[in-house]
C-alpha positions as CSV (number, residue, x, y, z in Angstrom):
1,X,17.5,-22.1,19.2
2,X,18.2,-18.7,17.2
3,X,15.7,-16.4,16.6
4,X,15.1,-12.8,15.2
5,X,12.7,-10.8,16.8
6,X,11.1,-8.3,13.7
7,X,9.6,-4.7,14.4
8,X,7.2,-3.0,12.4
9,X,7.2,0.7,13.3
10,X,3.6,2.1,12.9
11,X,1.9,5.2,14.3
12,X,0.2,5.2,18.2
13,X,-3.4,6.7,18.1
14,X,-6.2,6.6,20.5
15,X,-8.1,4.7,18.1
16,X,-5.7,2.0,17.8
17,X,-6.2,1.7,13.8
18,X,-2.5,1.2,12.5
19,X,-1.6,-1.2,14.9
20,X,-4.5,-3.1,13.6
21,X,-3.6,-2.8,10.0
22,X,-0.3,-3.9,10.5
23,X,-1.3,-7.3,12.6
24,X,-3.9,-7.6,9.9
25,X,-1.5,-7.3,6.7
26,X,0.6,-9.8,9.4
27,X,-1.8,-12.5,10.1
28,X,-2.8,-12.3,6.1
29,X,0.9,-13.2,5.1
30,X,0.6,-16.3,7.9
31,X,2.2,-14.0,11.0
32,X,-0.5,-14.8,13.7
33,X,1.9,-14.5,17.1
34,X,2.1,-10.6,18.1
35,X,3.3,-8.2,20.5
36,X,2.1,-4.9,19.9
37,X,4.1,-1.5,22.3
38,X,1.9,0.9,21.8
39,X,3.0,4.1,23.6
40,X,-0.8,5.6,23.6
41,X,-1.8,2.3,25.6
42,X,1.4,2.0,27.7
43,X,0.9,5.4,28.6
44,X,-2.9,5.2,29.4
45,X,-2.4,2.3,31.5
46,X,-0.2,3.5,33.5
47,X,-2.3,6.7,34.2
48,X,-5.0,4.3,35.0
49,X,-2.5,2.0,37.1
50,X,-0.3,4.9,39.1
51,X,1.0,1.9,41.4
52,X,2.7,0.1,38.3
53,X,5.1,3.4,37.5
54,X,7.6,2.2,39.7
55,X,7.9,-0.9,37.4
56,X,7.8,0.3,34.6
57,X,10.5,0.3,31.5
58,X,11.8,3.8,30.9
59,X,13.9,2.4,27.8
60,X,11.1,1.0,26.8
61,X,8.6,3.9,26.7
62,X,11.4,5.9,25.5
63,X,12.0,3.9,22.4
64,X,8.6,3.7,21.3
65,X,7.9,7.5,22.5
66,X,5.0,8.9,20.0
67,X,4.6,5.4,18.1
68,X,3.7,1.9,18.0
69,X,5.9,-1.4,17.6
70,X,4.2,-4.2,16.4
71,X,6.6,-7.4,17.1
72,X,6.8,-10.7,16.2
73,X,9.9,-13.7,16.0
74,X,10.7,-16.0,13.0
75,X,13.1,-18.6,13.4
76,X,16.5,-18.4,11.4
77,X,16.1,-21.1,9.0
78,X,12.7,-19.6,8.1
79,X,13.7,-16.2,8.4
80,X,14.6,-15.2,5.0
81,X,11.5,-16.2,3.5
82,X,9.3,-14.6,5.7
83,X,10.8,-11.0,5.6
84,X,10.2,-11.6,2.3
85,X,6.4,-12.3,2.4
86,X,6.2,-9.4,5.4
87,X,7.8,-6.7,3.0
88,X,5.4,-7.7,0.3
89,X,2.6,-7.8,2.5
90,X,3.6,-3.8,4.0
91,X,3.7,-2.7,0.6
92,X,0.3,-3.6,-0.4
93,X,-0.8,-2.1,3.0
94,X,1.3,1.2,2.3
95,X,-0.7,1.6,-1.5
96,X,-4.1,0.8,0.5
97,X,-6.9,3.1,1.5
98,X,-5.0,4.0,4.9
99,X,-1.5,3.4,3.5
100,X,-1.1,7.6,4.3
101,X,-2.0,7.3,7.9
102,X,0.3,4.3,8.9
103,X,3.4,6.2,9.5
104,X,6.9,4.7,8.2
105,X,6.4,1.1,8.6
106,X,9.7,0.7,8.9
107,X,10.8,-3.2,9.4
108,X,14.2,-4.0,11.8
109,X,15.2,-6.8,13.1
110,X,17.7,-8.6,15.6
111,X,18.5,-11.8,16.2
112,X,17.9,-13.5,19.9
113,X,17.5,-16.8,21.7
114,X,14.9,-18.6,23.5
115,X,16.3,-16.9,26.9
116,X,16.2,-13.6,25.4
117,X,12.9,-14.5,24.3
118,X,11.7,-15.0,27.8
119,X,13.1,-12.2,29.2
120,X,11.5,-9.9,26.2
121,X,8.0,-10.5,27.2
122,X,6.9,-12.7,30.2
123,X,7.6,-9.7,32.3
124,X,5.1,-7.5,30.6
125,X,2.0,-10.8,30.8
126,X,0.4,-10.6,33.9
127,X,-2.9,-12.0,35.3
128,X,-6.4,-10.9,33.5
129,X,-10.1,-11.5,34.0
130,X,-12.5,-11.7,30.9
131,X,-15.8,-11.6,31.5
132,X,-17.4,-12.8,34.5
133,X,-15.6,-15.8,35.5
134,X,-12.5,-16.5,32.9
135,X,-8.9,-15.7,34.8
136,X,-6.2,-16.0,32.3
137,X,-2.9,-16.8,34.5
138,X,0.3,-16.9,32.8
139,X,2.1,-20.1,34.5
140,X,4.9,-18.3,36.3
141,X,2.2,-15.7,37.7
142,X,0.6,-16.2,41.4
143,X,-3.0,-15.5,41.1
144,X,-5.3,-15.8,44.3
145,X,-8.9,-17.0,42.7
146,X,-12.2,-16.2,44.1
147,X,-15.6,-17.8,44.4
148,X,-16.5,-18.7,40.9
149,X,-13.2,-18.1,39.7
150,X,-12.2,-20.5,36.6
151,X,-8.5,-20.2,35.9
152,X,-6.8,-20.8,33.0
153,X,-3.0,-21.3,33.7
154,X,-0.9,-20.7,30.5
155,X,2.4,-20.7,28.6
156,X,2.1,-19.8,24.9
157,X,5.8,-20.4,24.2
158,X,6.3,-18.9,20.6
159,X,2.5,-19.7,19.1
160,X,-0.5,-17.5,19.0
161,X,-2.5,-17.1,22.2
162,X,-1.7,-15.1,24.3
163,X,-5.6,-14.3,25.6
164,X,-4.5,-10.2,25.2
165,X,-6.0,-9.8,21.8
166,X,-9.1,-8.5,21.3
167,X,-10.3,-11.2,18.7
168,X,-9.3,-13.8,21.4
169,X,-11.0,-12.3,24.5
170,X,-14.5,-12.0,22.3
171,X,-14.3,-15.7,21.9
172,X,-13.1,-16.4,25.7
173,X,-16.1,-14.0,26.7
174,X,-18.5,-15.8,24.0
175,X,-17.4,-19.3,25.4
176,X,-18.1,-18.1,28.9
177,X,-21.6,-17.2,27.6
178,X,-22.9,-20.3,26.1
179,X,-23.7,-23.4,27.7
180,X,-20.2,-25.4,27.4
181,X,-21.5,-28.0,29.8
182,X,-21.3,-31.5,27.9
183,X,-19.9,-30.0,24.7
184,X,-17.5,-30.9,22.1
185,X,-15.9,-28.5,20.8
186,X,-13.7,-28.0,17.7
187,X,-10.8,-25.9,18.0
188,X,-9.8,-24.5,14.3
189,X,-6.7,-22.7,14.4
190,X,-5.6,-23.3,18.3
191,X,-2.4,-22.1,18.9
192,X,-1.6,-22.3,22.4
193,X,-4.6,-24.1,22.5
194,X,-6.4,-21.0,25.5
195,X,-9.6,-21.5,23.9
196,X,-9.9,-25.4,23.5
197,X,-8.4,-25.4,27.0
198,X,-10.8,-22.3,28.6
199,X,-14.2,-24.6,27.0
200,X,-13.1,-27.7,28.6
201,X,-12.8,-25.8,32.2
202,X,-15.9,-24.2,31.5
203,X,-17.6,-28.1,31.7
204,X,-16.8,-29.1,27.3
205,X,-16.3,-33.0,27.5
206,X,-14.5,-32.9,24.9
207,X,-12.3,-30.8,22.5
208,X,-10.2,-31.5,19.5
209,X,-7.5,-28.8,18.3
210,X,-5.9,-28.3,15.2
211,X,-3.0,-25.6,14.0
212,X,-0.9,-25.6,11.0
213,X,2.5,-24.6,13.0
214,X,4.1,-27.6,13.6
215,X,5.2,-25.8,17.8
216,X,1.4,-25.9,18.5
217,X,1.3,-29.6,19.4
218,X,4.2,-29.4,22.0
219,X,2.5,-26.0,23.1
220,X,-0.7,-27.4,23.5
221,X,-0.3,-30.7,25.5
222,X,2.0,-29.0,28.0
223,X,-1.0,-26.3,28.9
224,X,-3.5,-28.7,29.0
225,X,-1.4,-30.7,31.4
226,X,-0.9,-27.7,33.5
227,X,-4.7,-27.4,33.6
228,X,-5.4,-30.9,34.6
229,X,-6.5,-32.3,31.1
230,X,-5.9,-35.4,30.6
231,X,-7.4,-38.8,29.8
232,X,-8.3,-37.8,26.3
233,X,-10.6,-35.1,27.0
234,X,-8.1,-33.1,24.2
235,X,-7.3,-34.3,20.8
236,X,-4.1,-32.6,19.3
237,X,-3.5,-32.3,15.2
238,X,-1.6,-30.6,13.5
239,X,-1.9,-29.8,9.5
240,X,-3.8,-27.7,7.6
241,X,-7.5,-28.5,7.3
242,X,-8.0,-27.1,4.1
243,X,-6.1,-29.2,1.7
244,X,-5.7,-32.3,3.6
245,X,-8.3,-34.4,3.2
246,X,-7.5,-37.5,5.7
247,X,-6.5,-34.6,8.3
248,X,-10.1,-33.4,8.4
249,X,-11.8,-36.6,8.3
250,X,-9.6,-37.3,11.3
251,X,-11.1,-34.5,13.2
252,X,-14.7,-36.1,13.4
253,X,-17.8,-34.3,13.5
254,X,-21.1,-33.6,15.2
255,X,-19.2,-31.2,17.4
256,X,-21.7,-28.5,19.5
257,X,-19.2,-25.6,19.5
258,X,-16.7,-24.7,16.5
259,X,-14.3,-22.4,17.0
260,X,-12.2,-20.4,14.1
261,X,-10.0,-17.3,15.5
262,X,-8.1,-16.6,12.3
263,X,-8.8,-14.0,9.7
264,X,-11.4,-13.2,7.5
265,X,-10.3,-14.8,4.7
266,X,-9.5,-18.2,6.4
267,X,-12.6,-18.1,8.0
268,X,-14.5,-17.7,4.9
269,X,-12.1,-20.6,3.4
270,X,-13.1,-23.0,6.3
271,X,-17.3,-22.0,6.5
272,X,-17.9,-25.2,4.1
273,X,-15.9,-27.4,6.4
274,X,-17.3,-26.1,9.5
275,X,-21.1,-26.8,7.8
276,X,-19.6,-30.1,7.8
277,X,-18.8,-30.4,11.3
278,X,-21.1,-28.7,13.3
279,X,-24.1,-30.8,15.1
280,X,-27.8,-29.7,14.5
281,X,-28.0,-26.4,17.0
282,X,-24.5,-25.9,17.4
283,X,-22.7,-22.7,17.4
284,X,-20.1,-21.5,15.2
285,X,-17.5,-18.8,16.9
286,X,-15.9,-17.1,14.1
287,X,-13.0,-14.3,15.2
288,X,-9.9,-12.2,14.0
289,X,-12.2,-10.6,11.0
290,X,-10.8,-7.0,10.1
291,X,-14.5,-4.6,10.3
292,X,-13.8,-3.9,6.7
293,X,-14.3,-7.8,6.2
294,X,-17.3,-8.0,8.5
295,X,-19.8,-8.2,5.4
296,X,-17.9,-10.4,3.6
297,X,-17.9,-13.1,6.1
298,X,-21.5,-12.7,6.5
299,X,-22.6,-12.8,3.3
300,X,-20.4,-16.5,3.2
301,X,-22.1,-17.7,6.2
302,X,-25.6,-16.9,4.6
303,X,-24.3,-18.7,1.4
304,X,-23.6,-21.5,3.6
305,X,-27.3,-21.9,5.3
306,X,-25.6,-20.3,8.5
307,X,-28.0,-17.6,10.5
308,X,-26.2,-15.0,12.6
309,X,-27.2,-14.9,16.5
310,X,-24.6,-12.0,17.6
311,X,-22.0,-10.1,16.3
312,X,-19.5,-8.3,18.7
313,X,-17.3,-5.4,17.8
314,X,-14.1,-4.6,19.4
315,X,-12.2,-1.9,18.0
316,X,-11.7,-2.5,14.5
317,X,-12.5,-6.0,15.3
318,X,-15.3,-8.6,14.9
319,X,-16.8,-11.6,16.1
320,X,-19.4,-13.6,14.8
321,X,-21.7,-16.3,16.3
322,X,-23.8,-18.1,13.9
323,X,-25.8,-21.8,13.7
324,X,-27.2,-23.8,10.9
């Protein structure tokens, strides 16, 4: 299968900012699979990771010396369109309150194929820990686990879910801190399906997940194989929750745990349904909110009878645990 592989050229900074509001404007115009090549981070790490010079890219940090990439891949048949939403979504971020700060945004793109695909980014995934117990494990990775260990073997092919992002590793860390045991759990907005997957290793009974990109399914049922799912314990769907009707009937209810890693607006979109859903006591994990959305989903949780338990902020990112 063809595909072209789109950069975005921002500005690096310590802060991280316009890397941020370019996978914001992104995810807003329906982009939610990322790679970012940040030359601030690449470099940082590798200060912090002296052993890892040897292996590392000089083309690589040459090309994105003194800026960011943010990356992403379209198929060709969708292609077209979606450069066309993109463009229109980099405007609106270029006119914005930060639209000065951003550097060029400059858009180029190349066409590849699945192999090139592969090559282009499993070498850069590796092994990580979040929080105290979680080991994400990309499936072509040896990892040697430890006492307590719970390892999440994963492939995310070309859907969202890697476990890197920040919005993703606050709801790993905020699974990993409630009580999963016995759960079911609602998964809105899976992708590769990491965090239905991490709450039924973490002791869920049950999960049901549910994407709107038609890949997720395949995606999905192959990692929860790898993980040893099986015998119904994960329910895949695939449709969009908001306007189909039958779809979300389909999903059930009474569920302990909801999760929605999307963006603020989504989120907000979804709060009514999730009222819906969620058993007395149960928790709501609510992620990929832009900070300068933070009050905005709040205030729609409060409209909804929702009461906020935590908040977490990671870099200009937030994550929100609230219960009816």
């Amino acid at each position: 299968m063809k595909w072209l592989e789109v950069n975005i050229e921002t500005l690096s900074s310590p802060d991280g900012l316009p890397v941020e509001l370019v996978i914001g404007a992104l995810m807003e115009t329906g982009i939610t699979g990322v790679q970012t090549l940040d030359d601030y981070e690449m470099k940082l790490f590798l200060e912090n990771n002296p052993d890892f010079w040897d292996y590392a890219d000089e083309e690589l940090l040459n090309a994105v010396q003194g800026k960011a990439l943010v990356r992403f891949y379209v198929e060709d048949e969708f292609a077209a369109e979606t450069l066309i939403t993109v463009r229109q979504g980099l405007e609106r971020l270029k006119t914005g309150e930060f639209g000065d700060n951003l550097g060029s945004l400059e858009l180029s793109a190349k066409s590849v194929d699945d192999a090139d695909w592969a090559d282009n980014w499993k070498k850069y995934y590796k092994p990580f820990r979040v929080g105290e117990k979680l080991v994400i494990r990309p499936e072509w990775e040896d990892f040697a686990s430890g006492a307590g260990d719970v390892v999440l073997s994963l492939n995310p092919g070309q859907v969202f879910g890697t476990g890197l992002h920040q919005t993703t590793r606050m709801c790993l860390e905020a699974l990993e801190n409630l009580d999963c045991a016995g759960a079911k759990v609602l998964d809105l907005g899976c992708g590769s399906g990491i965090l239905s997957i991490a709450a039924l290793l973490l002791g869920a009974e049950t999960a049901a997940a549910v994407d709107i990109d038609r890949s997720a399914h395949r995606v999905v049922a192959e990692n929860a194989e790898m993980n040893g799912i099986r015998g119904g314990k994960l329910r895949i769907f695939t449709g969009n929750v908001l306007n189909d009707s039958a779809l979300a009937d389909g999903l059930g209810s009474g569920f302990d745990i909801v999760l929605a890693n999307i963006i603020a607006d989504i989120v907000i979109e979804m709060t009514p349904l999730v009222k819906k859903k969620l058993a007395a006591g149960g928790r709501f994990i609510s992620s990929g909110i832009i900070s300068q959305r933070l009050e905005d989903v709040l205030c729609c949780l409060e409209e909804n009878g929702f009461r906020v338990i935590e908040i977490t902020r990671r870099d200009e990112w937030a994550a929100v645990i609230s219960a009816l």
